[in-house]
Every structure is written in structure tokens, then in C-alpha cells.
C-alpha positions in Angstrom: 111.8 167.8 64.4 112.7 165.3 66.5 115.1 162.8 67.4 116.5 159.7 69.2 120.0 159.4 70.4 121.2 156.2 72.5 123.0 157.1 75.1 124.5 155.1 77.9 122.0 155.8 80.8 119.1 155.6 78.5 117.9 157.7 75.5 118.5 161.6 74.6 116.2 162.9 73.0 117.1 166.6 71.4 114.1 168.6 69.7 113.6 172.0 68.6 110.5 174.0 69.8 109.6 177.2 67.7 108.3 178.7 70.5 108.2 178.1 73.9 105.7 179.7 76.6 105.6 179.8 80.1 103.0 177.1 80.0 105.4 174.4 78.6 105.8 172.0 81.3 107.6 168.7 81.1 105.3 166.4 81.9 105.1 164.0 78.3 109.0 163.9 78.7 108.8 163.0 82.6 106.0 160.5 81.7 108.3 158.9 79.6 110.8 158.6 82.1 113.2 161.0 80.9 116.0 161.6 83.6 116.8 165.1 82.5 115.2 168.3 80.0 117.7 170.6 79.2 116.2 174.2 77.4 118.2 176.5 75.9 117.3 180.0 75.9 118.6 182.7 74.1 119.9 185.5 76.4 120.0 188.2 73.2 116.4 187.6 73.1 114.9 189.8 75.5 112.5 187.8 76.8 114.9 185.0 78.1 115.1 186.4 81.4 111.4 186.8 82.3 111.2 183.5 80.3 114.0 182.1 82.6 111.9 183.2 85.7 108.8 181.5 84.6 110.0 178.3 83.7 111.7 178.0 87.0 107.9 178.3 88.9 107.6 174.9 86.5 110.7 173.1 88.3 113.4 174.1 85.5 116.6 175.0 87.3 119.7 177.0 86.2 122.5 174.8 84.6 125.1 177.2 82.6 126.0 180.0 80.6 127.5 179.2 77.3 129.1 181.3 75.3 128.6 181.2 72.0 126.7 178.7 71.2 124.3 179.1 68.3 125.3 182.0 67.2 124.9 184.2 70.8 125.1 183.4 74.2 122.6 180.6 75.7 121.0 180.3 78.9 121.0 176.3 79.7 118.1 175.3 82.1 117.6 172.1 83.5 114.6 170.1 84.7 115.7 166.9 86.6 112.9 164.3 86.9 113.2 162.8 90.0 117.0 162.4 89.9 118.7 162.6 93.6 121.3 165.4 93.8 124.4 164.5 95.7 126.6 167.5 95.7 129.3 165.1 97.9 129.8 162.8 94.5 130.2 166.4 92.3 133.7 167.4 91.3 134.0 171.2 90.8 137.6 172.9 90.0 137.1 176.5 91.3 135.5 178.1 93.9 133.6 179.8 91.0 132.3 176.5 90.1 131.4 175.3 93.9 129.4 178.8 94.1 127.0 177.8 91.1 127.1 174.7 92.0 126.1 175.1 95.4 123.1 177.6 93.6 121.7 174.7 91.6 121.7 173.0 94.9 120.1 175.4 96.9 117.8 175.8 93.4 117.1 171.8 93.5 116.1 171.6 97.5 113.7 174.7 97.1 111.9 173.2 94.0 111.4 169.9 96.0 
């Protein structure tokens, strides 16, 4: 099921994939000019992590942790479509927060 959200910068879409493999690759949602493809991965599922490692060979990059979401903890991966990363413009509030920040960075430059 899928389904359209307006959103300020454009349009969120938010769809729910039985299964993913590591041969998902975002090309449709780049095509259309999609900004940014979040995932969400399950970390009690023990595939997540080699799932996780795959999908970053296919440009996804770490985003966050979050606890509880969905019943469990989630894995949040990203997959900016050609959107410049300007780490200067980026508030964080912690040096916790400029360490993964500076990650994604590192993350972002390397997939480039």
C-alpha cells in the first residue's frame, strides 16, 4: 500500500515493502525526483545488519537509531538523491550528535 503526503518541499511518499532484498535499489523513486528514501529496518530481525551492509553498496546511508518504534528498535537508513550535504548549515546539540553526524558525512562523500 501506498501513499501520497504533501509536504512542503514536495511530496512524501511512505510505503510498506513485505520484503526487501539486497537488490532493491531506488531508482523508480530517484526517477521521480524524490529528494530523500528513508528504510526502516528492524534491528531484532537478524538479518538487519547484513541487510544494513548491503543496502549501503546501493548508496543508502546511516540516519538513526530509534528506539521503539514499531514495536522494537529500528535502524533508519537514508538514500539522498542528489541532495548537497552541508554539514556547516547542520545544527547538532552534543558532541554525540556531531560524531554521527560527522559519520553520515564521511558516509555521504565515500558514496559519491
Amino acid at each position: 500500500m501506498s501513499s501520497k503526503i504533501p509536504f512542503a518541499y514536495g511530496v512524501v511518499a511512505r510505503t510498506t515493502v513485505p520484503s526487501i532484498s539486497p537488490s532493491l535499489r531506488p531508482v523508480q523513486l530517484c526517477e521521480k525526483k524524490m529528494e530523500a528514501i528513508y528504510l526502516n529496518l528492524p534491528m531484532a530481525r537478524r538479518e538487519a545488519a547484513e541487510l544494513a551492509g548491503q543496502l549501503a553498496e546501493h548508496g543508502f546511508l546511516f540516519s538513526s537509531v530509534i528506539p521503539e518504534l514499531d514495536n522494537g528498535d529500528v535502524l533508519k537508513l537514508q538514500y539522498l538523491n542528489n541532495v548537497q550535504i552541508d554539514p556547516a548549515k547542520i545544527a547538532v546539540v552534543s558532541e554525540t550528535a556531531r560524531d554521527l553526524l560527522d559519520f553520515i558525512v564521511q558516509q555521504y562523500r565515500e558514496r559519491a
